[in-house]
C-alpha positions in Angstrom: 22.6 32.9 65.7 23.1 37.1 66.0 19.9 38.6 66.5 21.8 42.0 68.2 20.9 44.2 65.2 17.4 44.4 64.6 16.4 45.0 61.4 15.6 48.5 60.3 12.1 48.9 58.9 12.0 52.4 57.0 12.7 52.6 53.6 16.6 53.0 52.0 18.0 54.9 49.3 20.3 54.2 46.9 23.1 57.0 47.8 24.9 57.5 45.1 27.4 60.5 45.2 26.6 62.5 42.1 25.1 60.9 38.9 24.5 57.3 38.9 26.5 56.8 36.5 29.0 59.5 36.7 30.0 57.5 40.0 29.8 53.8 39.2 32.5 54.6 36.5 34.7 57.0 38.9 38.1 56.7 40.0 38.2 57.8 43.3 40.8 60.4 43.7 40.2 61.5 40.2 38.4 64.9 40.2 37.1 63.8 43.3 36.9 66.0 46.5 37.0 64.4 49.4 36.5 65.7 52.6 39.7 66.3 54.3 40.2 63.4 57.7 41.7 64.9 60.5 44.9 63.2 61.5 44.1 61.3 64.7 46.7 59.9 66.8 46.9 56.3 67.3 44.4 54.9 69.6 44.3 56.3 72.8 44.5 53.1 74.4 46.1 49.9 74.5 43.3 48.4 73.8 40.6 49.2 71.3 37.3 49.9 72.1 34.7 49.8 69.0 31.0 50.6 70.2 28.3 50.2 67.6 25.8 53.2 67.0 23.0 52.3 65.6 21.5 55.2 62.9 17.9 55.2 63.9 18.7 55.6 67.8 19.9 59.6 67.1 16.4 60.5 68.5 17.1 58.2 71.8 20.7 59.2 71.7 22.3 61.9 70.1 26.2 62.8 69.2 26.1 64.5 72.2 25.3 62.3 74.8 28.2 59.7 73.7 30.8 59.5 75.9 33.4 59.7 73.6 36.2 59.7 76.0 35.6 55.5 76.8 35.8 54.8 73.0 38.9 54.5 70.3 36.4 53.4 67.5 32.9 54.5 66.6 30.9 51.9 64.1 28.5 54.0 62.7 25.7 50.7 61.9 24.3 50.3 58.9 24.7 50.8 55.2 24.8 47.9 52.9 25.1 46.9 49.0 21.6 45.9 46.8 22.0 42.9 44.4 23.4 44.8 42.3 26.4 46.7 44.1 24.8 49.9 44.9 25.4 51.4 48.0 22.3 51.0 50.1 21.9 54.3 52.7 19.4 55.3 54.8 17.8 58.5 55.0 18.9 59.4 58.6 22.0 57.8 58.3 24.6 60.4 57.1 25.1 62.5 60.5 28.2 64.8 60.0 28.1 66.3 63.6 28.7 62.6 64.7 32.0 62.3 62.9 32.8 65.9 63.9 32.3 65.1 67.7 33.8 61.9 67.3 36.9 63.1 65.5 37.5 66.1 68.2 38.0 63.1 70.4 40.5 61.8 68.5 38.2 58.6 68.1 37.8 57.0 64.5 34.4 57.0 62.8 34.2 53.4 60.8 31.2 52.4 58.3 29.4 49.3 59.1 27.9 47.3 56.9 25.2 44.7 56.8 23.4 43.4 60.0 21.0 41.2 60.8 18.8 42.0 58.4 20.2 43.8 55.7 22.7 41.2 54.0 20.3 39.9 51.5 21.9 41.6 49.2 25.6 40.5 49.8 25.8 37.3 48.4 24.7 38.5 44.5 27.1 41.5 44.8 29.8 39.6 46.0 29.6 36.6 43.5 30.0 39.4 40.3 33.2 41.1 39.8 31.5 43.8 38.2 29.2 44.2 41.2 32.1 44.3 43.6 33.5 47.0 41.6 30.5 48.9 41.7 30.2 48.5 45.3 33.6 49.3 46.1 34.0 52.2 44.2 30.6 53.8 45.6 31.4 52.7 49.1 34.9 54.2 49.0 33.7 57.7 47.5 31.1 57.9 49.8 33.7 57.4 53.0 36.1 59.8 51.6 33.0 62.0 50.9 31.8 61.8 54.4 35.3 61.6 56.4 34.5 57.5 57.6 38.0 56.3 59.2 37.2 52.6 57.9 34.9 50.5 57.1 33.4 47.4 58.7 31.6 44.2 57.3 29.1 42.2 58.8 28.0 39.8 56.3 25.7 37.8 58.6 26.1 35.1 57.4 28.6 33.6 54.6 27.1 30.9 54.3 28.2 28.3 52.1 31.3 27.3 50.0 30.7 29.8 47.0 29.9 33.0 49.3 33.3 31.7 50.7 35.1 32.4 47.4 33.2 35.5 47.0 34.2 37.1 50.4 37.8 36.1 50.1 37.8 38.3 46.8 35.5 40.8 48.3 37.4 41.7 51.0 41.0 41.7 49.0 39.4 43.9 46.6 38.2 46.2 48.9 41.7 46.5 51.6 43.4 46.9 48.0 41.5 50.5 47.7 41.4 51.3 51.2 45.1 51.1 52.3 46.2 53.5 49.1 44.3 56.3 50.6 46.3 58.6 52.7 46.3 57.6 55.7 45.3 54.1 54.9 41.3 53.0 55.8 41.0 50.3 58.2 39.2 47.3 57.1 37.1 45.2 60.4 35.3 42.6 60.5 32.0 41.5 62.8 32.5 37.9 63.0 30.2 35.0 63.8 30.9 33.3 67.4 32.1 29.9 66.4 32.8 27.3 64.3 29.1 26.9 62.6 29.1 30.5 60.7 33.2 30.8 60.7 33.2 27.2 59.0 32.8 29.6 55.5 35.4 32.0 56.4 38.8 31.5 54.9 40.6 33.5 58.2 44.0 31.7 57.4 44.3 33.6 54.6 42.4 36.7 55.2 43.5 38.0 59.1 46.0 39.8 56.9 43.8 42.0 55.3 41.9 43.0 58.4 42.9 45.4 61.2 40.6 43.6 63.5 38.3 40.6 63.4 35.6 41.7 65.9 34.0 38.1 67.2 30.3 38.3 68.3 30.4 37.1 71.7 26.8 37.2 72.6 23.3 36.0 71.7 24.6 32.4 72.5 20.9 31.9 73.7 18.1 33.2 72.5 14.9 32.5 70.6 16.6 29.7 68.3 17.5 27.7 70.9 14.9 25.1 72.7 16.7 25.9 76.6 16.9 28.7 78.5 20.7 30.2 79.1 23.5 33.3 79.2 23.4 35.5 76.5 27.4 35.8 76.6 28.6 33.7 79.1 32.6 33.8 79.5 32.5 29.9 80.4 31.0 27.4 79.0 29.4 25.0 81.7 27.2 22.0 82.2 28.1 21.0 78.8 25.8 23.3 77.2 26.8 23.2 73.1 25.8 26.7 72.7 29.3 28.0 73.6 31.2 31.3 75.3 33.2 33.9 75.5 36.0 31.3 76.2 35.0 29.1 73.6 35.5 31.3 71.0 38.8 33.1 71.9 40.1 29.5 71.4 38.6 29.0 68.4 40.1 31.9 67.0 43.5 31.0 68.0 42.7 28.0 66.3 41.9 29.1 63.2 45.2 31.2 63.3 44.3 34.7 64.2 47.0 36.8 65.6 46.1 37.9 69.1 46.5 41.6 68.2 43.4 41.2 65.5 41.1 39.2 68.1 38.4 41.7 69.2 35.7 40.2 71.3 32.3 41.4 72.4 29.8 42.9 75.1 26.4 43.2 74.8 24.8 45.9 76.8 21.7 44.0 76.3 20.1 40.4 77.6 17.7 37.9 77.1 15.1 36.7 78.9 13.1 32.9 78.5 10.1 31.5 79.8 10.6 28.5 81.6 11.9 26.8 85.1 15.4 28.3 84.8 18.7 28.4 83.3 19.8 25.5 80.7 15.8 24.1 81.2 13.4 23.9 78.0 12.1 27.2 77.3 9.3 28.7 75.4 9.6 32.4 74.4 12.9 34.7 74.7 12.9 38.1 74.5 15.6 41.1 73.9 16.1 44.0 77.0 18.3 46.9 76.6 20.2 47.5 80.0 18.3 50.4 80.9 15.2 48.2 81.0 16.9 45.6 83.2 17.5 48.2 85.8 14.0 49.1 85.4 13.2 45.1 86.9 15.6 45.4 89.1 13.6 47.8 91.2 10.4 46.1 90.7 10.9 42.4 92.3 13.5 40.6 90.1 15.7 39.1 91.9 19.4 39.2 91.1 21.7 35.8 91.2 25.2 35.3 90.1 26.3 32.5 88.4 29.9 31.3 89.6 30.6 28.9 86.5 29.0 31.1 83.5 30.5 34.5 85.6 27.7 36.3 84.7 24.3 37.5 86.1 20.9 37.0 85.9 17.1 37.8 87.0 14.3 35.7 88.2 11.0 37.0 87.8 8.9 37.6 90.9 6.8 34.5 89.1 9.9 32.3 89.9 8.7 31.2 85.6 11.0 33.7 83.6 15.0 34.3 83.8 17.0 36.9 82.2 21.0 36.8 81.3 22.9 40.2 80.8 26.2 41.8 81.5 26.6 44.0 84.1 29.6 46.0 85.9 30.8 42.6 87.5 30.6 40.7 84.6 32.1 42.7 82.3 35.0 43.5 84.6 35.7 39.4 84.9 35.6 39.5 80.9 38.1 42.8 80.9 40.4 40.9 82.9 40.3 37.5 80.8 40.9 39.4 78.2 43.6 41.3 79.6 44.9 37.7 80.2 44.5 36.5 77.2 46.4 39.3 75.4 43.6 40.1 72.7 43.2 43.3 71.4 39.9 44.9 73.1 36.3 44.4 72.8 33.3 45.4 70.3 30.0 46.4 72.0 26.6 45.9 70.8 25.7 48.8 71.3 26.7 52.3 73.2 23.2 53.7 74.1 21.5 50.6 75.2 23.2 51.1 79.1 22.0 54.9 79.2 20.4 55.6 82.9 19.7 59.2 83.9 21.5 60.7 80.3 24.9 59.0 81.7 26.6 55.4 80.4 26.6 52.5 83.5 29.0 50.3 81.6 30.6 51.8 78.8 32.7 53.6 81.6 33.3 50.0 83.3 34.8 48.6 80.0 37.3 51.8 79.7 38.5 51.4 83.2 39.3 47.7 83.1 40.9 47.8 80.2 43.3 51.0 81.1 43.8 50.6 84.7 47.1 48.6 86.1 45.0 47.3 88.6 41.8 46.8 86.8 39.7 49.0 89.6 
């Protein structure tokens, strides 16, 4: 399961860029105005590096405070369509200084849609072409509105043969009307983790028509599961189902993803569970930004490092609770894999959860690996 984006509780508007129906009907590019994109240069690094902003953390972290300088991509998170097709947008979501500081960087600002939480209303707008339309046309007026470099879908989850169908056609429809704009919008995808979710994903056919497919490499563990273990461990170990980093990577070669599309993730967050230790039954699981696990650290948990799983966890001073998370070492071991491996960068979830003292600890980490000959 993905349980990285909470779900937003505040209530939504339906942004609609004019008249309701002046819009539904437009043709974008027709009488339309859009606010003029800068042209960026192609990303400033090998490797991409797309860090999730959530909308309602402006108060905890401004446009300011981002480090733009460790990023290529910015997913602004989260819009998404009603039942209908209507563009769902939340009051504090439209933030022009963040595309304006993001652009001066020469990093792209993409739309994100869904999360956990806000997909109820893919499935009925995805199974009507009408409703597609609508939702198309709304979503690609508002981008070229706003200056959005992309746009990004997290449908979590397609769940079942006909939301198969209605994906595949969704996102055709939709890379039809992005790549026509000048330059041409990128189209990514957050993907589920394995084989269970990406069972209903046609990726054969539809890697084409994304620039990346961004896999969720994290909340392997967590409430949902009746044992303790790593939130995004790069190896699988002790025969644990619950799967990796590792895991996936393969399963996306499998399912015939070209290495240059295969974007995998890093939480700067972990999970803690109640119980005797790691791959034990547990009882309760909890979510901790980074910035709160350096908080424990300095108050009797005690660090360990797991050789197998190449990640880290806590032990509570109780000895009864552990808590998995990425830190600098582990998320150096993941740069290099993936260095190894030849995929195209990483997603994070998300930039201003590993904020100490105003500064990023592992956003920086993530760069330097990924951009340095040596990896140091």
């Amino acid at each position: 399961m993905h349980f990285k984006k909470h779900s937003y509780v505040f209530s939504a508007l339906v942004l609609i860029l004019a008249l309701a129906g002046w819009l539904s009907g437009q043709k974008a590019g027709r009488d339309f105005k859009p606010k003029q994109r800068p042209q960026l240069k192609e990303d400033k690094a090998d490797k991409v590096i797309i860090g999730y902003y959530p909308s309602d953390k402006r108060s905890v972290v401004d446009y300011r405070q981002i480090e733009f300088g460790y990023l290529t991509h910015l997913a602004e998170a989260f819009a998404w369509p009603d039942s209908e097709g209507n563009l769902i947008v939340s009051p504090d979501f439209i933030y022009p200084e963040l595309l304006a500081a993001a652009h001066q960087k020469g990093v792209k600002v993409i739309l994100s849609l869904g999360g956990w939480g806000n997909c109820a209303g893919f499935p009925p707008m995805a199974a009507s072409a009408e409703k597609r339309s609508r939702f198309i046309s709304q979503l690609l007026n508002f981008c070229l509105l706003h200056g959005y470099d992309g746009v990004d879908l997290d449908w979590e989850f397609v769940s079942n043969e006909e939301e198969r169908e209605n994906f595949s056609a969704l996102v055709k429809e939709l890379n039809d009307v992005l790549k026509v704009q000048t330059p041409p919008l990128l189209l990514t995808m957050a993907a589920p983790a394995g084989s269970y979710w990406g069972r209903w994903i046609n990726y054969e056919e539809l890697h084409p028509y994304f620039d990346y497919i961004s896999f969720m490499t994290y909340d392997f563990h967590g409430p949902w599961t009746d044992h303790a273990g790593h939130n995004s461990p790069l190896y699988n170990c002790l025969n644990d189902t619950c799967g990796s980093v590792d895991d996936t990577f393969s399963y996306a070669l499998i399912r015939g993803i070209p290495l240059k599309k295969i974007v995998l993730g890093i939480p700067f967050y972990g999970r803690s569970f109640d119980g005797d230790g790691l791959y034990k039954p547990a009882t309760n699981s909890q979510y901790y930004n980074y910035s709160d696990i350096k908080k424990l650290l300095s108050s009797g948990w005690k660090y360990n490092w797991d050789d197998c799983a190449q990640v880290p966890y806590l032990v509570s001073p109780t000895k009864k609770t552990v808590l998995s998370f990425d830190d600098r070492k582990s998320i150096f071991k993941k740069g290099r894999y993936l260095l190894d491996k030849g995929a195209a960068g990483f997603i994070i979830w998300e930039i201003t959860a590993d904020q100490v003292n105003g500064r990023s600890e592992l956003l920086p980490v993530v760069y330097q690996v990924l951009n340095s000959q040596t990896g140091k």
